[in-house]
C-alpha positions as CSV (number, residue, x, y, z in Angstrom):
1,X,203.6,148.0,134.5
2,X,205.5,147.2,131.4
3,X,202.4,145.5,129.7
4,X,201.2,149.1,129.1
5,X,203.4,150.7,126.7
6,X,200.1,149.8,124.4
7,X,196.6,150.1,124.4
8,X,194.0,149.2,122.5
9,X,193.3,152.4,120.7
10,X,196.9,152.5,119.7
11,X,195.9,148.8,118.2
12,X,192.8,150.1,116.5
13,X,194.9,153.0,114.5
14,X,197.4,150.4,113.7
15,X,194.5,147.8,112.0
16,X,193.2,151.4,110.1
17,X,196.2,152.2,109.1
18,X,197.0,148.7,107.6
19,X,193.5,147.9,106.1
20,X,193.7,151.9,104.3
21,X,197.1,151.2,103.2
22,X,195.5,147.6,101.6
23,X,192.5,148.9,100.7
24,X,193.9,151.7,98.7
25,X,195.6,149.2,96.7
26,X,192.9,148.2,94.8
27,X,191.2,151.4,94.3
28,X,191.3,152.0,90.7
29,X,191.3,149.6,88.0
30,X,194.9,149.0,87.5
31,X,195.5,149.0,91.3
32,X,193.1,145.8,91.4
33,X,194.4,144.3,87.9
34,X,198.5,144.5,89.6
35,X,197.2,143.2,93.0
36,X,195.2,140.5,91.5
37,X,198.6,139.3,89.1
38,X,200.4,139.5,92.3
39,X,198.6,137.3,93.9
40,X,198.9,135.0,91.6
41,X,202.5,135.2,90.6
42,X,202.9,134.2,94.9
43,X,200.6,131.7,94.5
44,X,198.2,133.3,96.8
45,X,194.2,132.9,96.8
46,X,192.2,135.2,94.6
47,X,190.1,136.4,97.9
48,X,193.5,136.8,100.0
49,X,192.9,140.3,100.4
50,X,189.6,139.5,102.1
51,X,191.2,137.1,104.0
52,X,194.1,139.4,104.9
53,X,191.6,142.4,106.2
54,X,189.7,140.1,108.0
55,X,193.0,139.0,109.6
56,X,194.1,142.5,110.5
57,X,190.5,143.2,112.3
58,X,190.8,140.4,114.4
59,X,194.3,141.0,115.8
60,X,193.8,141.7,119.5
61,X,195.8,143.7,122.1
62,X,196.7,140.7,124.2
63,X,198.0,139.2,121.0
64,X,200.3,142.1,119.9
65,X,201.7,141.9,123.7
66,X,202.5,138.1,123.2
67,X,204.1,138.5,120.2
68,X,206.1,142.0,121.0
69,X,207.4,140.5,124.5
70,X,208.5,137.1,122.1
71,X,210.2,139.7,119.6
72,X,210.6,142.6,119.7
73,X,212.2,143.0,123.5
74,X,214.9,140.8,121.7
75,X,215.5,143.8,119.4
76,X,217.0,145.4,122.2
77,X,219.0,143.0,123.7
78,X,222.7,143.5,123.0
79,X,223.6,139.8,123.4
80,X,221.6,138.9,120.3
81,X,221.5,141.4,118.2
82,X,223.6,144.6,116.8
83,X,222.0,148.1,116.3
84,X,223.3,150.3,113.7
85,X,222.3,153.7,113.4
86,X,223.4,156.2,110.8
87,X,222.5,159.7,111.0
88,X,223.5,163.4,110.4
89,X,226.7,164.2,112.5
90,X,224.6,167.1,114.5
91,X,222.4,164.0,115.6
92,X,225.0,161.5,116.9
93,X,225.9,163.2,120.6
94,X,221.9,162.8,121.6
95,X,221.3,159.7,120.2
96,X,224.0,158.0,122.3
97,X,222.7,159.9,125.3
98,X,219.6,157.8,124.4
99,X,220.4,154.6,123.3
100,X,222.7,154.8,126.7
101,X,219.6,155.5,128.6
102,X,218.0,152.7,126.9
103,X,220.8,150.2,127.8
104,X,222.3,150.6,124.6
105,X,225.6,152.0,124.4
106,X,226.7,152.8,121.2
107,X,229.9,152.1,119.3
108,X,230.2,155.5,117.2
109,X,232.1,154.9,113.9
110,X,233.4,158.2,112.0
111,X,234.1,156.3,108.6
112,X,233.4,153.2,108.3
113,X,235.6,152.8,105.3
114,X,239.0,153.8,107.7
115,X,237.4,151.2,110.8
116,X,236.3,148.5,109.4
117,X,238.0,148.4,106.1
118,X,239.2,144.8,105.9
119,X,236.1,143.3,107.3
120,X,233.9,144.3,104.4
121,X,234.4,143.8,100.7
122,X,232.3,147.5,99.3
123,X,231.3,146.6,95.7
124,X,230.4,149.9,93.7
């Protein structure tokens, strides 16, 4: 069933990971001062932290289906969207094999300076 490639304990790291990664933030003085002026210079709530890790507990798995089959299957459809992928030239034989096996075939570019060269203006 494609409505598997997730499960609920890969939804509970995610919300620990995201509420550490907040958390830690504000865990010394300064951390709380620069999060508290950033809040403010975004025009966000003083409690928006409380807020946002109240959010992130509550996301559910059904949720996080809905919105991956709305989005992020569109990531890999070639009609709307271009994938680039840059990588170590050792690399670039077996990641075509997979992005092929994916559905992906790949366009490799050697240099994109010599291919595409009139299509972009490089400003160094």
């Amino acid at each position: 069933d494609d409505d598997d490639y997730i499960e609920e304990s890969d939804i509970e790291a995610a919300r620990s990971s995201l509420i550490y990664g907040e958390t830690v933030s504000e865990a010394t003085p300064f951390g709380a001062g620069m999060q508290h002026l950033s809040h403010k210079v975004n025009g966000l709530p003083v409690d928006y932290t409380k807020y946002l890790l109240n959010a992130i507990g509550n996301v559910t798995l059904d949720e996080v289906k809905r919105v991956g089959n709305l989005y992020l299957d569109n990531m890999f459809n070639p009609d709307l969207n271009w994938c680039v992928v840059c990588t170590n030239s050792t690399k670039v034989e077996q990641l075509q094999q997979s992005f092929e096996e994916l559905g992906r075939p790949l366009n490799i570019v050697e240099d994109i300076y010599d291919d595409y060269r009139e299509d972009f203006t490089i400003i160094f």
